[in-house]
N, CA and C of each residue as an Amber inpcrd file, in Angstrom:
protein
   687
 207.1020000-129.3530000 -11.2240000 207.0260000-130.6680000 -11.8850000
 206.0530000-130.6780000 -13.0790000 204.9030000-130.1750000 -12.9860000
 204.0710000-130.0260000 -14.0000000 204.6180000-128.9810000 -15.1950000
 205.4450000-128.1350000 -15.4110000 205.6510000-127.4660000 -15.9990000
 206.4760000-128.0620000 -16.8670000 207.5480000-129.3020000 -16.1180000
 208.5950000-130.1290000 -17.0660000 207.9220000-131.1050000 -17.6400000
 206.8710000-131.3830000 -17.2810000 205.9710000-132.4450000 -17.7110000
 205.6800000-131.9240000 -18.8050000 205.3080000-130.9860000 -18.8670000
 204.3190000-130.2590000 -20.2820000 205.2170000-129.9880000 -21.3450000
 206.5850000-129.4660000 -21.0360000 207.8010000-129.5600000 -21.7480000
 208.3740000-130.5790000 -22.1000000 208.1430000-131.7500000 -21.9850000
 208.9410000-133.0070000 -22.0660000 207.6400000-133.7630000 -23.4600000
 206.7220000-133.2250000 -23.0040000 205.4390000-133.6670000 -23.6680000
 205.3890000-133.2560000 -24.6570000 205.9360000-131.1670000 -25.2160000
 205.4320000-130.7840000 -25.9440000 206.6140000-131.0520000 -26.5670000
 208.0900000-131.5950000 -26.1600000 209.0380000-131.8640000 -27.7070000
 208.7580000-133.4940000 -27.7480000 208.0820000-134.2020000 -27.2890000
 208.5250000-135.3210000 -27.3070000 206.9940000-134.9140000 -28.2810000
 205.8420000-134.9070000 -28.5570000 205.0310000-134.6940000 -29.6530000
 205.9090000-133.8240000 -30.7630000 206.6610000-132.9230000 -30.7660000
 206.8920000-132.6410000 -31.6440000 208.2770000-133.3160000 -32.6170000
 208.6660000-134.0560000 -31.8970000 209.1840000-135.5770000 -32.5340000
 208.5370000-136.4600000 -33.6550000 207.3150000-136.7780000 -32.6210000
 206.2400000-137.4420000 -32.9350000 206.0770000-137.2650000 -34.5920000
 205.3100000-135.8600000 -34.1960000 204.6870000-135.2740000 -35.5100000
 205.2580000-135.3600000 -36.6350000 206.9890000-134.7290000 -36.5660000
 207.6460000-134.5220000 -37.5020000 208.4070000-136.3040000 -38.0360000
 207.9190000-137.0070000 -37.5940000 208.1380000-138.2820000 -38.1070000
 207.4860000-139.1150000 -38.6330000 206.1090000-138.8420000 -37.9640000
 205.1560000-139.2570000 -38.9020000 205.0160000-138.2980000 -40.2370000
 204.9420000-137.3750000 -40.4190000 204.9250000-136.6360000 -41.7230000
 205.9650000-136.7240000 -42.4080000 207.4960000-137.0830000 -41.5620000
 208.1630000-137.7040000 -42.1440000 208.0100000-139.1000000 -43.5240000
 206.9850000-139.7630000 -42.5880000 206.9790000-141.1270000 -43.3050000
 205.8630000-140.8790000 -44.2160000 204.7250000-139.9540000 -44.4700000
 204.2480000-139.4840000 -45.2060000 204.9340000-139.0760000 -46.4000000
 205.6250000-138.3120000 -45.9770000 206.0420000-137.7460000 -47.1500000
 206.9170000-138.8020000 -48.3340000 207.6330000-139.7860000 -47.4550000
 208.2690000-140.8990000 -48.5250000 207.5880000-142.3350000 -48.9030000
 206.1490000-142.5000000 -48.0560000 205.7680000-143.3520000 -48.7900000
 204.8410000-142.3580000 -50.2760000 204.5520000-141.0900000 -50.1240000
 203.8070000-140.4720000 -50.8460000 204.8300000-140.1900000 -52.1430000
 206.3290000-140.2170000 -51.6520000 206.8450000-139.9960000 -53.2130000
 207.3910000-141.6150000 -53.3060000 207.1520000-142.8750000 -52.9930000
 207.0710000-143.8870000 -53.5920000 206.1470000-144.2430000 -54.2030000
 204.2540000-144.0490000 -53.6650000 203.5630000-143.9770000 -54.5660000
 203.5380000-143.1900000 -56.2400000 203.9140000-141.9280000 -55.8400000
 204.0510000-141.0710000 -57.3910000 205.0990000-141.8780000 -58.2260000
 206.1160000-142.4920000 -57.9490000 206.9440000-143.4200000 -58.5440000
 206.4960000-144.1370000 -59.4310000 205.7200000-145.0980000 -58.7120000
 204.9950000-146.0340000 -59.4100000 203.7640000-145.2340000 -60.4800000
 203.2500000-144.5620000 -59.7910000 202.0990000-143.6650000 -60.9270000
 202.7360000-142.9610000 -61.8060000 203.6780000-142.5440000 -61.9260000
 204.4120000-141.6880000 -63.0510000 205.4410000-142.6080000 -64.3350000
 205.4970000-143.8540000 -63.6140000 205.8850000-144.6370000 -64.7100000
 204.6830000-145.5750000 -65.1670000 203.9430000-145.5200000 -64.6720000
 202.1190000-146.6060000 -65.3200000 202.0480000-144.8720000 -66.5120000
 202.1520000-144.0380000 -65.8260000 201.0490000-142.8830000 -66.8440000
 202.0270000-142.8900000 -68.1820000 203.1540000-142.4790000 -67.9200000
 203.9120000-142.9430000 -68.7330000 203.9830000-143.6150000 -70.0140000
 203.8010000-144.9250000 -69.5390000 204.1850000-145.9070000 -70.4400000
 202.5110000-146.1440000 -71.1520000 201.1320000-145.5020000 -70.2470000
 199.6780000-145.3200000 -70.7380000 200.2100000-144.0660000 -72.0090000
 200.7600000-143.5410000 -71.7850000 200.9700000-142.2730000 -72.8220000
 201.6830000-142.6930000 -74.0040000 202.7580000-143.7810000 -74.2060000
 202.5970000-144.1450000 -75.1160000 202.6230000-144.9390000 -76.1010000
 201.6280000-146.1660000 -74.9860000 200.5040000-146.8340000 -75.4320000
 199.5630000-145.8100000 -76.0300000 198.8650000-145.0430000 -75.7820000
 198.1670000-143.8940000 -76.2790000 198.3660000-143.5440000 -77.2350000
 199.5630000-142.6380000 -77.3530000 200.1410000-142.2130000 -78.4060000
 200.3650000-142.9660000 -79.8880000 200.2250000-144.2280000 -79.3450000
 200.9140000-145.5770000 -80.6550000 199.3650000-145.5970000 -81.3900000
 198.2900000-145.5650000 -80.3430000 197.5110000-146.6400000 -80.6950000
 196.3410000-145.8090000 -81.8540000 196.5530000-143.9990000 -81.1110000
 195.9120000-143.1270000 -81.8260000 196.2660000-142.8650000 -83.1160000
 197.5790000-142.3370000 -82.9610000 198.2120000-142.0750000 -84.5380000
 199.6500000-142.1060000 -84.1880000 200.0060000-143.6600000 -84.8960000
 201.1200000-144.3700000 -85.0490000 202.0860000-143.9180000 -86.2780000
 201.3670000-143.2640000 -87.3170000 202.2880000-143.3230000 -88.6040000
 201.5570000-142.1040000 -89.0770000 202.5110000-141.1950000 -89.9550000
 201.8630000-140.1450000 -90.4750000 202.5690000-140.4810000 -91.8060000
 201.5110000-139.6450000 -92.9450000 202.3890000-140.5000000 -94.5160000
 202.3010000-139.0810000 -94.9670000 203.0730000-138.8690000 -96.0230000
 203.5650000-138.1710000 -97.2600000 203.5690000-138.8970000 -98.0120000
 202.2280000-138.7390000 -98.7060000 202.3890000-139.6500000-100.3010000
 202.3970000-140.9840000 -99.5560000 203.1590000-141.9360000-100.3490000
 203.2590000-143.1860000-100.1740000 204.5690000-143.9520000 -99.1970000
 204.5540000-142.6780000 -98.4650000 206.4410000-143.0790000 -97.3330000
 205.4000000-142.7350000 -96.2610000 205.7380000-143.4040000 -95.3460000
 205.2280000-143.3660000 -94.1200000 206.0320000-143.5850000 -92.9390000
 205.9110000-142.4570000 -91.6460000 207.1010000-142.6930000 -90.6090000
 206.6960000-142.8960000 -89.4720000 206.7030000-143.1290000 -88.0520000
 206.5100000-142.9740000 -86.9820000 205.8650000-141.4810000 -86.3300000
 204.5050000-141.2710000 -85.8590000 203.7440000-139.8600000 -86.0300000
 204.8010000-139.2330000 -84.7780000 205.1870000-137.5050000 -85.0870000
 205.6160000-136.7450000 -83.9560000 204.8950000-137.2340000 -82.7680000
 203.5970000-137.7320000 -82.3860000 202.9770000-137.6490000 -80.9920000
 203.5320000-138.9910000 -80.4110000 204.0350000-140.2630000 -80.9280000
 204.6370000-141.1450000 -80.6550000 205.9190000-140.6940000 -79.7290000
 206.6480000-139.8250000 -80.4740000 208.1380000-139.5880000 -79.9520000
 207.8260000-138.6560000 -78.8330000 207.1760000-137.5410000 -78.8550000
 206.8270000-136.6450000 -78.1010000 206.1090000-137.5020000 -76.6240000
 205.3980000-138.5660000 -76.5800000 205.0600000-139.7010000 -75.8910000
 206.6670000-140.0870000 -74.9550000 207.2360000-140.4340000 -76.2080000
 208.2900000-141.1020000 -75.3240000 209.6870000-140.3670000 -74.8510000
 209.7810000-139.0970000 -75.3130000 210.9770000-138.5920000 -75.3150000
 210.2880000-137.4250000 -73.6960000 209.4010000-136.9950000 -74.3190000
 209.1610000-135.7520000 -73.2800000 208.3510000-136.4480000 -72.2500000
 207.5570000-137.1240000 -72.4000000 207.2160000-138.0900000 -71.0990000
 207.8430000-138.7480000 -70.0390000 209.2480000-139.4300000 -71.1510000
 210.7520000-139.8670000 -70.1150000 211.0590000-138.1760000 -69.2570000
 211.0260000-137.2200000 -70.5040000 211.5800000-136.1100000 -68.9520000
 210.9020000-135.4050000 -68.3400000 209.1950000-136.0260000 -68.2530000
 208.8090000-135.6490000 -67.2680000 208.1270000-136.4790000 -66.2450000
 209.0240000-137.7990000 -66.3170000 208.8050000-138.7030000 -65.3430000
 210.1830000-139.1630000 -64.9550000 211.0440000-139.4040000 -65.5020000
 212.4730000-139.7390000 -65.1210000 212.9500000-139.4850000 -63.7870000
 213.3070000-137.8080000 -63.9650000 214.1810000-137.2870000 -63.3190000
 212.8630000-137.2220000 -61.8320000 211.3950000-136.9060000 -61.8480000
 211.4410000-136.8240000 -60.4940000 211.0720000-138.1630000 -59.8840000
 210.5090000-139.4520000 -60.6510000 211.1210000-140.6580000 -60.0640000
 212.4020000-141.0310000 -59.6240000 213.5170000-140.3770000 -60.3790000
 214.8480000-140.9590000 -59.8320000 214.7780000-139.9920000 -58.6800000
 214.6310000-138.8300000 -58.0770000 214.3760000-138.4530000 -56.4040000
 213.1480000-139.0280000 -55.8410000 212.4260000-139.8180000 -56.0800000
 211.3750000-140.0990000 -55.3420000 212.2890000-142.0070000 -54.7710000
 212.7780000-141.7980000 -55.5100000 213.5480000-143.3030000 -55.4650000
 214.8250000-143.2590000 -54.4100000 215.5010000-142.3160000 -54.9680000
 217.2440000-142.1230000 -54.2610000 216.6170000-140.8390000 -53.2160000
 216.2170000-140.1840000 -53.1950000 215.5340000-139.2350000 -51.9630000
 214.7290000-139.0370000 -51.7370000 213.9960000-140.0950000 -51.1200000
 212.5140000-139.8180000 -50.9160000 212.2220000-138.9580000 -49.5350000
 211.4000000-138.3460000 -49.2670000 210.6700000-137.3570000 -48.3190000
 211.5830000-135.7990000 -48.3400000 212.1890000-135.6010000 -49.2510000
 213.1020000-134.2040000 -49.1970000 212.4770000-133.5160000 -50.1730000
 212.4260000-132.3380000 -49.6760000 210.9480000-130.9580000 -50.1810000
 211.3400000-130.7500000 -51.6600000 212.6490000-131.0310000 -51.8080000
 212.9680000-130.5300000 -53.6680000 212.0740000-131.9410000 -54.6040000
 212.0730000-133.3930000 -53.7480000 211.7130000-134.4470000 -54.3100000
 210.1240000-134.0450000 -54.5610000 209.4970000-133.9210000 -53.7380000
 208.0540000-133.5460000 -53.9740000 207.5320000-132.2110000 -55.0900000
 208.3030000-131.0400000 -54.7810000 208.1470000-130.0060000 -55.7020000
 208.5140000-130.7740000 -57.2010000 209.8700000-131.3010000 -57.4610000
 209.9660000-131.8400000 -58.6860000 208.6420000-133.0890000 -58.7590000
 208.1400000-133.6990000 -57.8680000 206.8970000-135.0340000 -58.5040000
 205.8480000-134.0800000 -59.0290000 205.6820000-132.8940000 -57.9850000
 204.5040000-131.8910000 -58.5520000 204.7840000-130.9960000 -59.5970000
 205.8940000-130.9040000 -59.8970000 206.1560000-130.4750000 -61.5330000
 206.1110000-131.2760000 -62.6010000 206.4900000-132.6900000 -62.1790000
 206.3250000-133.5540000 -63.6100000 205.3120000-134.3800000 -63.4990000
 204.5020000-134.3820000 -62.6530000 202.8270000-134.7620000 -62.8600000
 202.0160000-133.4100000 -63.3480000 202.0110000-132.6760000 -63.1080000
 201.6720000-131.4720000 -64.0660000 201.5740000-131.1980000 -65.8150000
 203.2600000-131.4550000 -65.9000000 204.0550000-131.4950000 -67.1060000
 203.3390000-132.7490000 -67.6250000 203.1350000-133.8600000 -67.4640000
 202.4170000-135.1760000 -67.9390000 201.6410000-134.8820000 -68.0890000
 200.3610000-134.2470000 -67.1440000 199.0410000-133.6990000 -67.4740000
 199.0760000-133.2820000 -69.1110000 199.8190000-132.0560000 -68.9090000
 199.8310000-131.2050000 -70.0890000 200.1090000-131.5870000 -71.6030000
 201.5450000-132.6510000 -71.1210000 201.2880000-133.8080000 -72.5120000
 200.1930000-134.6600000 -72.7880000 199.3150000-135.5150000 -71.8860000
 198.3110000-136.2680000 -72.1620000 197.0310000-134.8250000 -72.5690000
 196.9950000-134.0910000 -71.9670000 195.7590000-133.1320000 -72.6650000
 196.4570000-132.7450000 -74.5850000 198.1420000-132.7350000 -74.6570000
 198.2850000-132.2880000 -75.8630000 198.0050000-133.3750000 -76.9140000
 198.5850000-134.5180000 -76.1660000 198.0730000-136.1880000 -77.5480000
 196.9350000-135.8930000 -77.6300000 196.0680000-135.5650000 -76.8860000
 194.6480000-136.1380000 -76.6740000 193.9480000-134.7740000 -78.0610000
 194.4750000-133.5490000 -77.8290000 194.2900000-132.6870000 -78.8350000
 193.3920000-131.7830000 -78.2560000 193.8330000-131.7030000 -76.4430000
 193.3350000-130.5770000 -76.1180000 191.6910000-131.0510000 -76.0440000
 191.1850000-132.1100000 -75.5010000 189.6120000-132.5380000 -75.2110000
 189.7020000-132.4240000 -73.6670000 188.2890000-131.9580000 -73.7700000
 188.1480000-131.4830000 -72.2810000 188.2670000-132.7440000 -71.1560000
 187.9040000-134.0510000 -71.4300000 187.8670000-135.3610000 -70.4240000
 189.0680000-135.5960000 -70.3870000 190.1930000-135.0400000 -70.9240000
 192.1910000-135.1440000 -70.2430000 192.2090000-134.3370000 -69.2650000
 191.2920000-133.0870000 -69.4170000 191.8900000-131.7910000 -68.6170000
 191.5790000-132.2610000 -66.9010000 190.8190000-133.5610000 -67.0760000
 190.6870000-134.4390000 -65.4060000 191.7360000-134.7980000 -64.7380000
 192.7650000-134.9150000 -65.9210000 193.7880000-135.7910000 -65.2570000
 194.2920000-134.7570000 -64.5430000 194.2890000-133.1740000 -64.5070000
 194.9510000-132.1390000 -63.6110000 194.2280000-132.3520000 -62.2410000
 192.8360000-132.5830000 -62.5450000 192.3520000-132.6710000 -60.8310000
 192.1460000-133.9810000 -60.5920000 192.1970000-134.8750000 -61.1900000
 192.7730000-136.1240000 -60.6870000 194.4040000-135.8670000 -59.5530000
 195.4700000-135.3550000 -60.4400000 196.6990000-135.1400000 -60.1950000
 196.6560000-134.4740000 -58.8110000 196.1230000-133.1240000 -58.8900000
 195.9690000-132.6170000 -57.8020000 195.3720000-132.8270000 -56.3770000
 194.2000000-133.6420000 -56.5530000 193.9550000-134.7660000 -55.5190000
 195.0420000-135.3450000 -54.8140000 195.9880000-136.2930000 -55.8360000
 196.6390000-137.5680000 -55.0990000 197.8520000-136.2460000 -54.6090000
 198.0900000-134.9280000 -54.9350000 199.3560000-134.0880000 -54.4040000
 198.8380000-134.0450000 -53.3920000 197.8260000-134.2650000 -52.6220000
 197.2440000-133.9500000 -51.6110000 197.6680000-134.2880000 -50.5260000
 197.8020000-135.6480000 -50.8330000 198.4030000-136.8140000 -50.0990000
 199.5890000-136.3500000 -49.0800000 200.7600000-135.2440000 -49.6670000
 201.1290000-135.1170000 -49.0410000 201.2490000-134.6410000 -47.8600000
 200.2070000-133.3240000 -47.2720000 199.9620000-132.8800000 -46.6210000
 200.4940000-131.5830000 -46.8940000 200.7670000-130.6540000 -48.0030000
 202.1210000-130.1050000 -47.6530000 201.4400000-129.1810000 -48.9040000
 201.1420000-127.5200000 -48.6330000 200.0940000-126.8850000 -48.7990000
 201.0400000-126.6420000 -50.4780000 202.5330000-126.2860000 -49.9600000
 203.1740000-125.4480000 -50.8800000 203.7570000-126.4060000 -52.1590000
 203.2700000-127.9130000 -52.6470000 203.1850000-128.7450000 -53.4290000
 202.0180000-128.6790000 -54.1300000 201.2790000-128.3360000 -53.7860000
 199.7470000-127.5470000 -54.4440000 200.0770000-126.4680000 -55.1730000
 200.6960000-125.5950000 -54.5310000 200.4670000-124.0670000 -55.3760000
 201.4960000-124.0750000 -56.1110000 202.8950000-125.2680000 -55.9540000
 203.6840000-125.0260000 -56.9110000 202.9460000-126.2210000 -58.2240000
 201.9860000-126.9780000 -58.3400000 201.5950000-127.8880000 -59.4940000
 200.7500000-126.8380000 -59.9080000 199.9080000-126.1080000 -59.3020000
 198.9320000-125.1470000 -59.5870000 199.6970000-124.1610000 -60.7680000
 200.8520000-123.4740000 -60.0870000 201.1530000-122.2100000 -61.0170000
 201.6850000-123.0750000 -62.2580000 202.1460000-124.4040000 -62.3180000
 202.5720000-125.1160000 -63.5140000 201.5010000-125.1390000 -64.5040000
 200.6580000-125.6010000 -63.7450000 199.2100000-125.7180000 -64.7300000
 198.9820000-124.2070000 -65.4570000 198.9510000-123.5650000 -64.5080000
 198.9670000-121.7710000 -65.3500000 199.4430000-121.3300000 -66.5270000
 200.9520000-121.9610000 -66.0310000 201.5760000-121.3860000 -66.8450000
 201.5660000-121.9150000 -67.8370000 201.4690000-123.4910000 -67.9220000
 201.4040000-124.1310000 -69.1950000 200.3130000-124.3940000 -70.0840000
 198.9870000-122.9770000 -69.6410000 197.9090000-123.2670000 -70.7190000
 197.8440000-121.9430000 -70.7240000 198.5800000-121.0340000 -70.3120000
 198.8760000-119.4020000 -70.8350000 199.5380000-119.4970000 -71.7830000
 201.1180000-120.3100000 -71.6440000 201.6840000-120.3320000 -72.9690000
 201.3300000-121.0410000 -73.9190000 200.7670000-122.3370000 -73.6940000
 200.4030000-122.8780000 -74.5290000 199.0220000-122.1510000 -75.2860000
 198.2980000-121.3940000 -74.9170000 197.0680000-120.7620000 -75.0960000
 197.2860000-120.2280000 -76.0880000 198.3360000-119.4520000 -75.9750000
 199.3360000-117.9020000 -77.0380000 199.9420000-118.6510000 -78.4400000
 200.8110000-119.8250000 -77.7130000 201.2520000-119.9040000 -79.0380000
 200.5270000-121.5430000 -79.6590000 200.1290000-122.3810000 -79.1500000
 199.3230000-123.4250000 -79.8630000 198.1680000-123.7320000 -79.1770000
 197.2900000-122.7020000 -79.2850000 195.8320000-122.9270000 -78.4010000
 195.4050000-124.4830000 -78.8420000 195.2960000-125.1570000 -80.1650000
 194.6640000-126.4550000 -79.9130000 195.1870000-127.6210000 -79.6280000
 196.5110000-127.4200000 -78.9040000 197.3080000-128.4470000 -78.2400000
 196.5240000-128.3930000 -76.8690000 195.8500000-127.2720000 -76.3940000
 195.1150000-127.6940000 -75.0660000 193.6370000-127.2660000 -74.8060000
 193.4650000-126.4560000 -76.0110000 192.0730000-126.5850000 -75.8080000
 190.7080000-127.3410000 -77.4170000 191.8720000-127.7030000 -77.6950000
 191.5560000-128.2080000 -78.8110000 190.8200000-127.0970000 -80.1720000
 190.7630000-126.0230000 -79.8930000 190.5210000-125.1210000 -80.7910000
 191.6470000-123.7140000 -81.1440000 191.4280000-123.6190000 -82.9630000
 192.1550000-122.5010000 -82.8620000 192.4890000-121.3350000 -82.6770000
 191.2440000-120.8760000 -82.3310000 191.0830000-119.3130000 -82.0900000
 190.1580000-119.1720000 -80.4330000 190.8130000-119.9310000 -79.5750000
 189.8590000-119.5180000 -78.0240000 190.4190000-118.1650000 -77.9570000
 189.2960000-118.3040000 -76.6460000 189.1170000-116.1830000 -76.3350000
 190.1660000-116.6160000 -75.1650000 190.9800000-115.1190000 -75.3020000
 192.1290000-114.8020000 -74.6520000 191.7660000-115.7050000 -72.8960000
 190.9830000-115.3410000 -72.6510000 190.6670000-115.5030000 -71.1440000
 190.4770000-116.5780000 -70.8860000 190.3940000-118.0540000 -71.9400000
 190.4470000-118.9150000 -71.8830000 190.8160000-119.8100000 -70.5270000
 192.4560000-118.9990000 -70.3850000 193.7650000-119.9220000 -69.1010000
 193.0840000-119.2620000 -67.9330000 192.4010000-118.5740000 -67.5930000
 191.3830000-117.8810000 -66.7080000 190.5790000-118.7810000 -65.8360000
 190.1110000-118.9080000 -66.9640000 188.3510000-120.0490000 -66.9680000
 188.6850000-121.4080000 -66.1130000 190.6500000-121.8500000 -66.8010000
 190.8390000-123.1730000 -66.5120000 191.4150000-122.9510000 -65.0650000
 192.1200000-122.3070000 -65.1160000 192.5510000-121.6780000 -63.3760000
 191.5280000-121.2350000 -62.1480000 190.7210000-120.6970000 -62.8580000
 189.8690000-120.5030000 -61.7930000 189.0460000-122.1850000 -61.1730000
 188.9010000-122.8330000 -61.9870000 188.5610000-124.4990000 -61.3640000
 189.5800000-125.3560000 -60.7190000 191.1320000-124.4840000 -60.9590000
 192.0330000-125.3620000 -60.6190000 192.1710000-124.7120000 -59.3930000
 191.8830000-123.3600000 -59.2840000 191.9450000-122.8110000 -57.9020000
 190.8150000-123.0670000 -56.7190000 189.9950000-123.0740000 -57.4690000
 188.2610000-123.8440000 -56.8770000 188.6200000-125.1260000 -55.8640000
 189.3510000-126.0250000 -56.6750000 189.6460000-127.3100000 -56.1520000
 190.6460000-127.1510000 -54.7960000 191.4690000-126.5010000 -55.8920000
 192.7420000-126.0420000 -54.5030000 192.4870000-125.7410000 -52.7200000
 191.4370000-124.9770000 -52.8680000 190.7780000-124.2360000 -51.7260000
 190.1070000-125.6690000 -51.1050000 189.3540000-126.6470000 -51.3710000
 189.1250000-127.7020000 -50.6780000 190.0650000-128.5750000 -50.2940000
 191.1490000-128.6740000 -51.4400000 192.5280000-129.4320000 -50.9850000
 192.9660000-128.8800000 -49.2250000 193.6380000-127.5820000 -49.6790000
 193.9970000-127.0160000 -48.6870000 193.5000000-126.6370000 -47.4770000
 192.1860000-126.7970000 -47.4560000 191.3630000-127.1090000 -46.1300000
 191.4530000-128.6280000 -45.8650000 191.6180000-129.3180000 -46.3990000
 191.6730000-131.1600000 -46.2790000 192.9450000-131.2910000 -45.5850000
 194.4850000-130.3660000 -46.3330000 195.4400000-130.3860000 -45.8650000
 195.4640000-129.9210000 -44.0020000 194.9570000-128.8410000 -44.0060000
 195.2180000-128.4280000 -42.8700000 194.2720000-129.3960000 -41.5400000
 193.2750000-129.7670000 -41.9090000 193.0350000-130.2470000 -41.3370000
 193.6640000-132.0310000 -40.7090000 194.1990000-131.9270000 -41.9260000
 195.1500000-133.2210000 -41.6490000 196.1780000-132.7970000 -40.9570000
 196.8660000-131.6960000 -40.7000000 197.8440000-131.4860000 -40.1670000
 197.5900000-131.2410000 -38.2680000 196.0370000-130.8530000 -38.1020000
 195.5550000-130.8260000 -37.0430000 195.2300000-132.1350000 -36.8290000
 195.0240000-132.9940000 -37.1960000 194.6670000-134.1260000 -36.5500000
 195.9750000-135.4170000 -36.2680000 197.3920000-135.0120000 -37.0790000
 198.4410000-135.2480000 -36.5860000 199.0160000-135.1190000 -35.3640000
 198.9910000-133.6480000 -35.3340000 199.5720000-132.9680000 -34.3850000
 198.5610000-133.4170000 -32.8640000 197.0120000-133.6750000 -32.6810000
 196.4460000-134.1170000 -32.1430000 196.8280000-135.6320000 -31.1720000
 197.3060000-136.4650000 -32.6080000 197.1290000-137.4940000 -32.3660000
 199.0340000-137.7230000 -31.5060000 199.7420000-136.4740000 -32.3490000
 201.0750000-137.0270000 -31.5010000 201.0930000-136.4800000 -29.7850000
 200.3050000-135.6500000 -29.6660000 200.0230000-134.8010000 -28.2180000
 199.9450000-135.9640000 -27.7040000 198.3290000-136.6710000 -27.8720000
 198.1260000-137.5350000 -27.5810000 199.3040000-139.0360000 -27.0680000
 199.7230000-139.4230000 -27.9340000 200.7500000-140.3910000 -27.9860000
 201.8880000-139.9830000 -26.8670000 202.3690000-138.4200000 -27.5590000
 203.6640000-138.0710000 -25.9990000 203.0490000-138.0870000 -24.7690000
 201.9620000-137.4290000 -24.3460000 201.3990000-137.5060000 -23.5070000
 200.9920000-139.5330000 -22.3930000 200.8270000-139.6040000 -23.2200000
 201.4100000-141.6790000 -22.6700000 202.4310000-141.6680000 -22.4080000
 203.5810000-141.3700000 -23.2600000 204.4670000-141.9410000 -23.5560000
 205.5480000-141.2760000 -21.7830000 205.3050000-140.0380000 -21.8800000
 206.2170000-139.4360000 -21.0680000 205.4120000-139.2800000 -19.6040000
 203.8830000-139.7200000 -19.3990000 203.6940000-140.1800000 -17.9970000
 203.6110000-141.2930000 -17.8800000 203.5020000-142.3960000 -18.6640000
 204.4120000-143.6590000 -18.4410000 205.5250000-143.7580000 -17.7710000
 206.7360000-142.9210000 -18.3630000 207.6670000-142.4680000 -18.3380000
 208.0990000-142.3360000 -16.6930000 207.2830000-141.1430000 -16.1760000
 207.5210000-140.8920000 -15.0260000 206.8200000-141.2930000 -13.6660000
 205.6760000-142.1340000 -14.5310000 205.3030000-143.4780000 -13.6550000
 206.1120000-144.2130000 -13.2150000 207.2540000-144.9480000 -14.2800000
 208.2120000-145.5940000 -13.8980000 209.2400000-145.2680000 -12.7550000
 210.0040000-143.9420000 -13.1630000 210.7160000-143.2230000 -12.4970000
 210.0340000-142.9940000 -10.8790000 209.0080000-142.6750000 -11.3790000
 208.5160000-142.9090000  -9.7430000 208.6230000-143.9140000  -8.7800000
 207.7420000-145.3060000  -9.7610000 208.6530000-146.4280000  -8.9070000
 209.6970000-146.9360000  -8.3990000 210.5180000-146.7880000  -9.3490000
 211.5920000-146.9710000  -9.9210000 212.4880000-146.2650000  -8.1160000
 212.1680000-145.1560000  -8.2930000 212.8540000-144.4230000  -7.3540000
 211.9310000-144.4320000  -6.0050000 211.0380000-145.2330000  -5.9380000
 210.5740000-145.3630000  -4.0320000 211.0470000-147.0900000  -3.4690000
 210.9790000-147.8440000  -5.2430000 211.7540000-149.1000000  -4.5960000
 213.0880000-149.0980000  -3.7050000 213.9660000-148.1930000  -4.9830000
 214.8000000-147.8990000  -4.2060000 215.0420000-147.0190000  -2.6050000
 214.0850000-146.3480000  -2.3150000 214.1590000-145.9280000  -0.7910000
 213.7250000-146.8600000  -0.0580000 213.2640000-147.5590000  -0.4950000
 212.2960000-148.8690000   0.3920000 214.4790000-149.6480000   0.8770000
 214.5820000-149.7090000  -0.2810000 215.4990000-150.8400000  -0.5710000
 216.7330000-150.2660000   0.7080000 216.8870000-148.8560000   0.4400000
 217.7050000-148.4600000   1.4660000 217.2810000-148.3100000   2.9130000
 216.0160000-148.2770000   3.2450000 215.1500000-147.9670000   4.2920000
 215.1590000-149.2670000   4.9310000 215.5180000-150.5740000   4.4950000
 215.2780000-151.9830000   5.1760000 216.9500000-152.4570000   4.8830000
 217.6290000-151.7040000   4.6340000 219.2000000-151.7840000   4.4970000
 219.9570000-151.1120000   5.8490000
């Protein structure tokens, strides 16, 4: 009896668990929803307010960082709001929020002209990925960040670091803080995942000797019932 007990306990927690992280995971890509269209539409507000018009002579047009605001900002908030919206808690929805909060990063550090107080918004970003619990949404925003101040490093260093000639090792310097951070994330993560899993033990464990509390009664009423029958 104790052995089915412990079995009944250990899937009925693992129900548990996987439903609550369930619901994690889709209120966490309804939040990014909402934050990816505020940053958004901050970008370009931004973009307008810094440099709105660039002139040649005496003709003047709408500045590239305006459009670049609104064109590449829409695609890197669009498409993973529209899965955070129509599929929320499914692992491609989160990898795409942690690619285009990344990708946003990288545009607000490029309006900004590559100043070091944007380069927050990556560990800002990486913080709230946290949220999800979910180690491998980290290391995929992480290698984004990599990659997009390696290349960007090579071919327009002062789109992100605001100068034109940084030393090669530059995307180094910035990775190694993004990895710094990471390592506390991912201890935050795991430990959240232990205190889930804790708390659903906990919960099945009620739930299924309750359970056979009942059944117990349940089944001596009835001998009573036949015993005076």
């Amino acid at each position: 009896m104790p052995s089915d007990l412990d079995e009944l306990i250990a899937r009925r927690s693992t129900e548990i668990f996987h439903a609550h992280r369930q619901r994690i995971y889709e209120l966490t890509d309804r939040l990014f929803a909402g934050l990816m269209l505020f940053q958004w539409l901050a970008a370009i507000a931004a973009a307008y307010w810094v440099s709105p018009l660039t002139w040649a002579g005496a003709a003047s047009r709408t500045h590239l960082h305006v459009w670049a605001a609104i064109f590449l900002g829409g695609a890197c908030t669009l498409f993973p709001v529209g899965l955070a919206v129509g599929w929320p808690g499914r692992a491609f929805t989160r990898y795409a929020v942690a690619s285009g909060q990344m990708l946003m990063s990288a545009l607000l550090i490029h309006l900004s002209g590559g100043r070091i107080e944007t380069h927050f918004h990556v560990f800002g970003s990486l913080a709230f990925l946290a949220f999800y619990l979910d180690w491998p949404v980290l290391v995929t925003a992480s290698a984004v960040v990599l990659a997009d101040h390696l290349a960007r490093g090579l071919l327009w260093p002062e789109s992100v670091y605001g100068v034109a000639n940084p030393e090669w090792w530059r995307f180094l310097e910035h990775g190694f803080w993004v990895a710094f951070e990471d390592v506390f994330l991912l201890i935050a993560c795991r430990h959240g995942i232990e205190d889930m899993w804790r708390g659903a033990r906990r919960q099945a464990e009620v739930e299924v000797l309750r359970q056979s509390d009942e059944l117990k009664t349940f089944a001596l009423e009835m001998a009573l019932a036949e015993a005076r029958s």
